[in-house]
C-alpha positions as CSV (number, residue, x, y, z in Angstrom):
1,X,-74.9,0.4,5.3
2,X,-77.0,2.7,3.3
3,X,-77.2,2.9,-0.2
4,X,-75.3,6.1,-0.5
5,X,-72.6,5.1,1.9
6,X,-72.0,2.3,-1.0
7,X,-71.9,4.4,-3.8
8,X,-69.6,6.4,-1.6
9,X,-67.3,3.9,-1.1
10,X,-67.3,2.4,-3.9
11,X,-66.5,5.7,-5.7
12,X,-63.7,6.2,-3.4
13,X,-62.3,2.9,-4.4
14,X,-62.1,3.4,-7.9
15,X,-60.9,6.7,-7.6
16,X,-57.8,5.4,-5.9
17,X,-57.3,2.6,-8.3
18,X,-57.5,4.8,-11.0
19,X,-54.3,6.9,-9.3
20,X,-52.4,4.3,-9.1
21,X,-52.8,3.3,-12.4
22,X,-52.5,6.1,-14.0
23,X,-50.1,7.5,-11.8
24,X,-48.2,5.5,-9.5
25,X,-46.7,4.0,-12.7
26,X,-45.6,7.2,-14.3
27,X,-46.9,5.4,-17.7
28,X,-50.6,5.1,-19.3
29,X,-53.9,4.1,-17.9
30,X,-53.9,0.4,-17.6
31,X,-50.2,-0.4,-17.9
32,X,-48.5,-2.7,-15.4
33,X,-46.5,-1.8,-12.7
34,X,-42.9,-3.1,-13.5
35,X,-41.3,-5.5,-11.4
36,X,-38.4,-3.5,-9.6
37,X,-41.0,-0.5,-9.3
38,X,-40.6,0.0,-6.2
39,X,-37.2,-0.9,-5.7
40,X,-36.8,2.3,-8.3
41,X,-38.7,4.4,-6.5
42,X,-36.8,4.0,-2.9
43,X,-33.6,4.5,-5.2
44,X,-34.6,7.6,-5.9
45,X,-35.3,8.5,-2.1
46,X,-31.6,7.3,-0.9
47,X,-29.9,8.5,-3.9
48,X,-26.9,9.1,-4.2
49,X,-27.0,5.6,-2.8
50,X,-27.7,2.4,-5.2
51,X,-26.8,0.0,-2.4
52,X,-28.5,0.7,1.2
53,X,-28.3,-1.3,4.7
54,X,-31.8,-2.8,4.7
55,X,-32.1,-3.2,0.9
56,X,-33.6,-6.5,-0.3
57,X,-32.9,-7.8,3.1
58,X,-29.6,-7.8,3.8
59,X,-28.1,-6.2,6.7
60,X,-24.9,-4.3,5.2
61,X,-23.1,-4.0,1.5
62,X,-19.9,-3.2,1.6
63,X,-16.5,-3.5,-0.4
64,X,-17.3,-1.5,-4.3
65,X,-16.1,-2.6,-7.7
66,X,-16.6,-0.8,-10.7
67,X,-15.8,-1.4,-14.2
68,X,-17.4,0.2,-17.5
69,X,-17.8,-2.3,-20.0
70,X,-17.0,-2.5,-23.8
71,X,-20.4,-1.3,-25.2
72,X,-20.4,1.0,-22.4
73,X,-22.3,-0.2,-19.3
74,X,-21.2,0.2,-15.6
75,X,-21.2,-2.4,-13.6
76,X,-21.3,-1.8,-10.0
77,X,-19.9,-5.0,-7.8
78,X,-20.8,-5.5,-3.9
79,X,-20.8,-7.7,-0.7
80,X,-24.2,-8.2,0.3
81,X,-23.8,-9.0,3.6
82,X,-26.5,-11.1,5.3
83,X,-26.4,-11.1,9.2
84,X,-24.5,-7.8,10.0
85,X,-21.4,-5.7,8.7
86,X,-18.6,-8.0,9.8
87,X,-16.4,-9.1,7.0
88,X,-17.0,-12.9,7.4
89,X,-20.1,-15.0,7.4
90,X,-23.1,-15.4,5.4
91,X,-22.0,-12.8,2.3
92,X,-23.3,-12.7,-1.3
93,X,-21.5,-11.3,-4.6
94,X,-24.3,-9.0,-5.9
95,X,-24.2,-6.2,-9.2
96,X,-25.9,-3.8,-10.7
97,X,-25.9,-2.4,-13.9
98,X,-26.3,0.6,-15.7
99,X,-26.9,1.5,-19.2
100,X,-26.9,5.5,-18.9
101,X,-23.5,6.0,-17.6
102,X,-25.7,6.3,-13.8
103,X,-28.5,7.6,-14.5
104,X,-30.8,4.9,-13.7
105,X,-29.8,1.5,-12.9
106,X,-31.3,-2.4,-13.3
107,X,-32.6,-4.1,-10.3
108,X,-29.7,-5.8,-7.8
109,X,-28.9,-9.6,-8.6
110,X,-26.7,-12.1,-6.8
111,X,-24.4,-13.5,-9.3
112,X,-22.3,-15.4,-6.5
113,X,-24.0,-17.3,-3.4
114,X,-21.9,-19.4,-1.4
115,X,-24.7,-20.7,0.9
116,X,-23.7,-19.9,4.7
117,X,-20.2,-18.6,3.5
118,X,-18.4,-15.4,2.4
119,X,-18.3,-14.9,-1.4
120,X,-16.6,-11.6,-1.7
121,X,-13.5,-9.0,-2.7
122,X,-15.1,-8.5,-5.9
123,X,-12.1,-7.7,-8.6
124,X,-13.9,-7.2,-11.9
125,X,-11.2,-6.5,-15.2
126,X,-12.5,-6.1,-18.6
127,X,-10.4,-8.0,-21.5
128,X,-10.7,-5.1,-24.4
129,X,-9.2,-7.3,-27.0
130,X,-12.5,-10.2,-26.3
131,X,-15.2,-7.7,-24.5
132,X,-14.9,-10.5,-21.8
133,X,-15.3,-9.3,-17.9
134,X,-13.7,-11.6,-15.9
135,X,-14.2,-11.5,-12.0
136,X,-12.1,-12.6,-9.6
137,X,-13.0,-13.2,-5.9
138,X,-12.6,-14.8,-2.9
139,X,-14.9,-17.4,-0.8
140,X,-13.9,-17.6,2.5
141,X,-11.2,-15.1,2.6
142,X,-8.7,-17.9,1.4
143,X,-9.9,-19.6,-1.5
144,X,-9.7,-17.7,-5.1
145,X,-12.4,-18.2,-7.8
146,X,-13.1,-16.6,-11.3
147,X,-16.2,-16.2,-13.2
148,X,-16.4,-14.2,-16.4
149,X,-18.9,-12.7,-18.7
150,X,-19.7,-13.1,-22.5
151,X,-22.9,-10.4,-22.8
152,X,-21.7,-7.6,-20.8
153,X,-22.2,-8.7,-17.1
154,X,-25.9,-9.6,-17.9
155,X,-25.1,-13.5,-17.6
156,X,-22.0,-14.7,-15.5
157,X,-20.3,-18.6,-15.8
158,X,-20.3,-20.6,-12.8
159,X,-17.6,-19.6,-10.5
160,X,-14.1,-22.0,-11.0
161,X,-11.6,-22.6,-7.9
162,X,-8.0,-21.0,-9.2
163,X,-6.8,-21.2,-5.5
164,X,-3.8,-23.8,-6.6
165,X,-2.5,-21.6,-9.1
166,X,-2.2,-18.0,-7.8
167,X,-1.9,-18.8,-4.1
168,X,1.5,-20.5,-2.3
169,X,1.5,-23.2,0.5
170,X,1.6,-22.0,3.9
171,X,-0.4,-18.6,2.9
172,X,-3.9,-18.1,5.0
173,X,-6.1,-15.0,4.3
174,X,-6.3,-14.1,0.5
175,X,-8.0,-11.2,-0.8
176,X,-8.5,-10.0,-4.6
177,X,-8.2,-6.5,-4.9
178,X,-11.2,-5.2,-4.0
179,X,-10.9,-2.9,-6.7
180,X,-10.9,-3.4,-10.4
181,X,-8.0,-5.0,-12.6
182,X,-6.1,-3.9,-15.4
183,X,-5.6,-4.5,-18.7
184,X,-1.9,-3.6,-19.7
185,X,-2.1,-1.6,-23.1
186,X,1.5,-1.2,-23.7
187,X,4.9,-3.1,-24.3
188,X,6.1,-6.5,-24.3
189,X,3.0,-7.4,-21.8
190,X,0.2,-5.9,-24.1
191,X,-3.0,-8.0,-23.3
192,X,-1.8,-9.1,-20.2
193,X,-5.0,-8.7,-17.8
194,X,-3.2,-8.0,-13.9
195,X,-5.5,-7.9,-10.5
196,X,-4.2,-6.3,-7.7
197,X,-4.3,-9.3,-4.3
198,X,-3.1,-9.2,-0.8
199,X,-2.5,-12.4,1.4
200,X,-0.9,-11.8,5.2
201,X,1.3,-8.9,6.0
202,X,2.2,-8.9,1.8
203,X,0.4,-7.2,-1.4
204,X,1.1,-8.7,-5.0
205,X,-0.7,-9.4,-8.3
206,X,-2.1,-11.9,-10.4
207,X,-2.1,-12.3,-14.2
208,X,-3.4,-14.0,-17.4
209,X,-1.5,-13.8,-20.8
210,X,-4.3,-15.7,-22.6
211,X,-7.6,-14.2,-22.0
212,X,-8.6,-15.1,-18.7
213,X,-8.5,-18.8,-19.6
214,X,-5.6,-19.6,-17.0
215,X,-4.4,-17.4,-14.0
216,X,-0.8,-17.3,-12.4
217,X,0.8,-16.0,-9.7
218,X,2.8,-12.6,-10.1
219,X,5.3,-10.5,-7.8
220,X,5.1,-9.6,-4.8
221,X,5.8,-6.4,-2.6
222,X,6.7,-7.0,1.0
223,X,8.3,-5.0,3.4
224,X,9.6,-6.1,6.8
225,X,8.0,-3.4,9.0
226,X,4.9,-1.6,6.7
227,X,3.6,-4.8,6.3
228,X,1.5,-3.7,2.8
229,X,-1.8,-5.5,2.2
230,X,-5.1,-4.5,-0.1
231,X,-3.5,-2.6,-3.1
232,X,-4.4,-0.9,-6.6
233,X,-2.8,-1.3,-9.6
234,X,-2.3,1.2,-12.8
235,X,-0.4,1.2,-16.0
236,X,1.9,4.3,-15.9
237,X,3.1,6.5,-19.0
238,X,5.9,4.6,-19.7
239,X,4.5,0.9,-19.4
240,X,5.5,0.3,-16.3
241,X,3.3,-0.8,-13.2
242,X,2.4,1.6,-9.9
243,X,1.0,-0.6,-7.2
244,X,-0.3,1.4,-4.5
245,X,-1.1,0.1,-0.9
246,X,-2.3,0.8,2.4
247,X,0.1,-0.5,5.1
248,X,-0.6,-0.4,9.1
249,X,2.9,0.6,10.2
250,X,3.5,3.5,7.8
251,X,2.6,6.4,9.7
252,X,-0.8,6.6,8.4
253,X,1.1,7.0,4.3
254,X,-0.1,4.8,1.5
255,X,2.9,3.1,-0.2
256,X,3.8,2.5,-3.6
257,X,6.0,0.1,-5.4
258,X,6.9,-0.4,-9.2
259,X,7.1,-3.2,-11.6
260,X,8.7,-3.4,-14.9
261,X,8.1,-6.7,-15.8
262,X,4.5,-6.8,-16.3
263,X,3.9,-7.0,-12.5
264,X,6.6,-10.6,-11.9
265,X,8.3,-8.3,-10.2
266,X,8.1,-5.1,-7.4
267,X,10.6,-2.7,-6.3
268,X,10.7,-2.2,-2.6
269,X,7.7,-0.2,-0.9
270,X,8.3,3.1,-0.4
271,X,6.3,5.8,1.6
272,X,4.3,8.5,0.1
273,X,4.0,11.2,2.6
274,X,1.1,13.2,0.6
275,X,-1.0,10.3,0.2
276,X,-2.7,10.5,4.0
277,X,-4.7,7.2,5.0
278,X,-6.5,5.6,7.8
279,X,-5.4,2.5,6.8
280,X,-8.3,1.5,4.4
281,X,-8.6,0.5,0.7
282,X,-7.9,3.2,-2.2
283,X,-8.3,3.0,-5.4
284,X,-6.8,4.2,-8.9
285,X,-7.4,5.1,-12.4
286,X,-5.2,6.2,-15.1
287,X,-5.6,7.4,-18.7
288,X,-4.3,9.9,-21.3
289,X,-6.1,13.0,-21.5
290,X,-7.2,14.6,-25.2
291,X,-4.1,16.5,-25.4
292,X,-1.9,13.4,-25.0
293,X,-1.4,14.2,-21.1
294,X,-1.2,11.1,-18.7
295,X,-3.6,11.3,-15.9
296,X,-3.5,9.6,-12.6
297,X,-6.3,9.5,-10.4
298,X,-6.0,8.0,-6.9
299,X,-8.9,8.1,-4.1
300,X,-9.2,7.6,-0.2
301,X,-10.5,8.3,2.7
302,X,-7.6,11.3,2.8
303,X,-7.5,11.3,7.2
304,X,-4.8,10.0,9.3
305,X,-6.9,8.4,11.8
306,X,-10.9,8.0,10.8
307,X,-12.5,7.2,7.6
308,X,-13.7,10.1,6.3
309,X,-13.1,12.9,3.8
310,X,-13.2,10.8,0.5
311,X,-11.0,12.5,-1.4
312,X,-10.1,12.1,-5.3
313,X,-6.6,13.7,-6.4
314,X,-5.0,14.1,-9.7
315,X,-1.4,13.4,-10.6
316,X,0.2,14.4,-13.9
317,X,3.5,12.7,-13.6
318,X,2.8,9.4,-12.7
319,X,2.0,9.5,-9.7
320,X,4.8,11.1,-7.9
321,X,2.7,14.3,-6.9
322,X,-0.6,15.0,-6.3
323,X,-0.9,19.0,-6.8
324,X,-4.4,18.9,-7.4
325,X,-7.6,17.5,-5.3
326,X,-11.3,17.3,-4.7
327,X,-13.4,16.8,-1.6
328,X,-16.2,14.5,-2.6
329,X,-17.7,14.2,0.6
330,X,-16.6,15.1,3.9
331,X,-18.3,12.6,6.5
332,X,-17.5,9.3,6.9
333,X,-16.8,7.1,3.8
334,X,-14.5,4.0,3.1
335,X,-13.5,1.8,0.2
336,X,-13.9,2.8,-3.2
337,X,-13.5,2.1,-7.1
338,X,-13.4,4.2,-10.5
339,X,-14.2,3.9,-14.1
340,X,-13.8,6.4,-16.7
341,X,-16.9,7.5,-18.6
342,X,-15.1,9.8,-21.1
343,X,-12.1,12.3,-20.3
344,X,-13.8,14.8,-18.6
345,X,-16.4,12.8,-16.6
346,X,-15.7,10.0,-13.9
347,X,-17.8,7.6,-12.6
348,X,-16.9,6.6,-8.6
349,X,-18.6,4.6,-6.6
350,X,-17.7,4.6,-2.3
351,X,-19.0,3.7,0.6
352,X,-20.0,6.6,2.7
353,X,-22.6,7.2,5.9
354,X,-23.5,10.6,8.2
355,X,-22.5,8.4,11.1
356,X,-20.2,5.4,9.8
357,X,-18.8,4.5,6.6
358,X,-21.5,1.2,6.3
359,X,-24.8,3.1,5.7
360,X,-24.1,2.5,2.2
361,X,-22.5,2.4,-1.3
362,X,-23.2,6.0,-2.7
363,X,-22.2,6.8,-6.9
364,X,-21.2,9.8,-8.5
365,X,-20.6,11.6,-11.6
366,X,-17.5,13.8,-11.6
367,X,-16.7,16.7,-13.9
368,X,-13.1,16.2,-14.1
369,X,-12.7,20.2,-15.4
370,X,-13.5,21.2,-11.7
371,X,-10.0,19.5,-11.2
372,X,-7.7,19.3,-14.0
C-alpha cells in the first residue's frame, strides 16, 4: 500500500470516529455512548411503540398495565413473551418507566422470571395512603403471586404465592386483571385496594384492607349463560363499584355488574348494548373533573367481530351512557390500560398492529378537551 493510500485511510478512519463521537451521541466530543443508546434510538423509529415483537429478543409482548405513581412516574407493565405470541409458555413480567409523563422512557427490565413458565396478567395498584405499588400476577395461569414496590417501581420485592387465600378449591385457570387495580377513595371501604380477577366461566375481585400486607377473596359475578371472565373495576360517584366485563355469549356486549359492599358482593350481570366487543379485555378509568363532574372512561377494541378500532368513550353518569367517543386508531388493536396524567390529558397504553393486534404495545397522550 502506498504511503498516501495510508494517510488516506487513516484519515478516513478518524474522520468517522470523530462522527460518532461527536455525533452519534447527540452529547460532546468524547462523551460515552449510554448504555440503552441504541435501544433509544430504535424507540424512536417504532414510536408510538415502547414495546415491539423482536425487541431484546423476545418474540411477542402482549397483555398492558399502566399505573402513574405517587411522585408521578408511569409505569408501563408487559408479557414478554419468549418463543411466540401464545399465551402460555416461556413468559416474563417486564416494565418500563417513565419520568416525563411519555416522553422518553428507561430501558425495559424483567422484574418477574419464572424460568420455562408463564409469569404474567400484570395487575399493578398504587396504595396512595403508603406510595406502595403492589402487583399482582399470575404464574402459570393458576397460581396468584404479589410483589410490591417501596421507590416507585425502580426496585420490586421477591414475588410471594397468595394462591391459598384469594383462590377456591376446585377452580383451574386464574387471571389478575390484566388491567390496573383500584384504590377505593370513599365510604366505609376507604383504603381498601380491589383488583379486578377472572377464574373459569366467572369474573370477581380481590382485596386488602391493610396495605397490601394480606389479600382476600371478594365477590363474585357469574351468570349462567354470559359466562363473564377478564373484567375492570372503577369507583363510581357514589362509592359504589362498576365492574365491567367481556363475556363470550353476550352478543358481542360488554357486561357490567355493581357492588356496594366494597366489591364482597355483585349484582347480577347485565348487558350493555352500547358497549360493542369482540370479546377482548377493556379497560376503565374514573375521576372527577375540575368542575366537580364525575368522569368515566372505558376503552376497547369497539367491533363486534375483529379486534380493531380502539376506541376510548366518555360517560358522565356513571357509566350508564356513553354519549361521547374517540377513534384512537382504526386498525387492529387489543388489550389496553389507562392512567390519568392530569384532567385534561390521559395516558393509554394498547396493543395495536397494521396486520394483527401483536405487532406491539403502542402509548399515547390524549387531550381529553377533543372529547369532553
Amino acid at each position: 500500500m502506498t504511503t498516501q493510500k495510508i494517510y488516506s485511510s487513516t484519515y478516513f478512519l478518524v474522520v468517522i470516529l470523530s462522527m460518532i463521537l461527536l455525533f452519534g451521541c447527540g452529547g460532546q466530543l468524547g462523551e460515552p455512548v449510554p448504555d440503552d443508546y441504541f435501544d433509544r434510538k430504535r424507540d424512536e423509529l417504532v414510536a408510538p411503540y415502547i414495546y415491539q415483537k423482536g425487541y431484546k429478543g423476545y418474540a411477542c409482548f402482549r397483555i398492558p398495565a399502566l399505573v402513574r405513581s405517587p411522585n408521578g412516574s408511569l409505569l408501563a407493565f408487559a408479557e414478554a413473551r419468549k418463543d411466540d405470541c401464545a399465551d402460555d409458555g416461556n413468559i416474563d413480567l417486564v416494565l418500563r418507566r417513565s419520568e416525563d409523563n411519555g416522553l422518553t422512557w428507561s430501558d425495559m427490565e424483567v422484574i418477574w422470571d419464572a424460568g420455562e413458565h408463564t409469569a404474567g396478567n400484570p395487575a399493578p395498584v398504587v396504595d396512595k395512603t403508603t406510595g406502595e405499588i403492589h402487583l399482582l400476577m399470575c404464574r402459570n395461569n393458576d397460581q396468584v403471586y404479589v410483589s410490591r414496590s417501596k421507590d416507585e417501581g425502580r426496585t420490586w420485592s421477591t414475588p410471594s404465592d397468595i394462591t391459598a387465600a384469594v383462590k377456591k378449591q376446585g377452580w383451574t385457570w386464574y387471571a389478575t386483571g390484566p388491567v390496573h387495580g383500584i384504590q377505593i377513595e370513599k365510604g366505609p371501604h376507604a383504603g381498601r385496594l380491589v383488583i379486578p380477577c377472572d377464574h373459569t366461566g366467572n369474573a370477581h375481585t380481590i382485596y386488602s384492607d391493610d396495605h397490601g400486607e394480606t389479600w382476600k377473596l371478594g365477590g363474585v359475578a357469574t351468570h349462567p349463560v354470559y359466562k363473564p371472565n377478564e373484567c375492570t373495576v372503577a369507583e363510581l360517584s357514589n362509592g359504589d363499584l362498576l365492574l365491567n366485563m367481556r363475556a363470550p355469549n353476550s352478543d358481542k356486549r360488554r357486561l357490567l355488574s355493581t357492588s356496594k359492599d366494597g366489591g364482597l358482593s355483585w349484582s347480577n350481570p347485565e348487558v350493555h348494548q352500547t358497549l360493542i366487543d369482540p370479546v377482548c379485555q377493556g379497560s376503565m378509568l374514573t375521576f372527577t373533573d375540575t368542575d366537580g363532574k364525575p368522569i368515566l372512561l372505558f376503552a376497547n377494541a369497539a367491533h363486534e367481530t375483529r379486534r380493531r378500532n380502539m376506541t376510548l368513550r366518555l360517560s358522565g353518569d356513571d357509566g350508564k351512557t356513553y354519549p361521547k367517543e374517540m377513534l384512537i386508531y382504526g386498525e387492529f388493536a387489543a388489550y389496553s390500560d389507562m392512567a390519568l396524567i392530569d384532567n385534561n390529558t390521559l395516558a393509554m397504553l394498547y396493543e395495536r398492529g397494521a396486520s394483527d393486534a401483536n405487532e406491539g404495545i403502542a402509548f399515547e397522550r390524549i387531550d381529553l378537551k377533543n372529547l369532553k
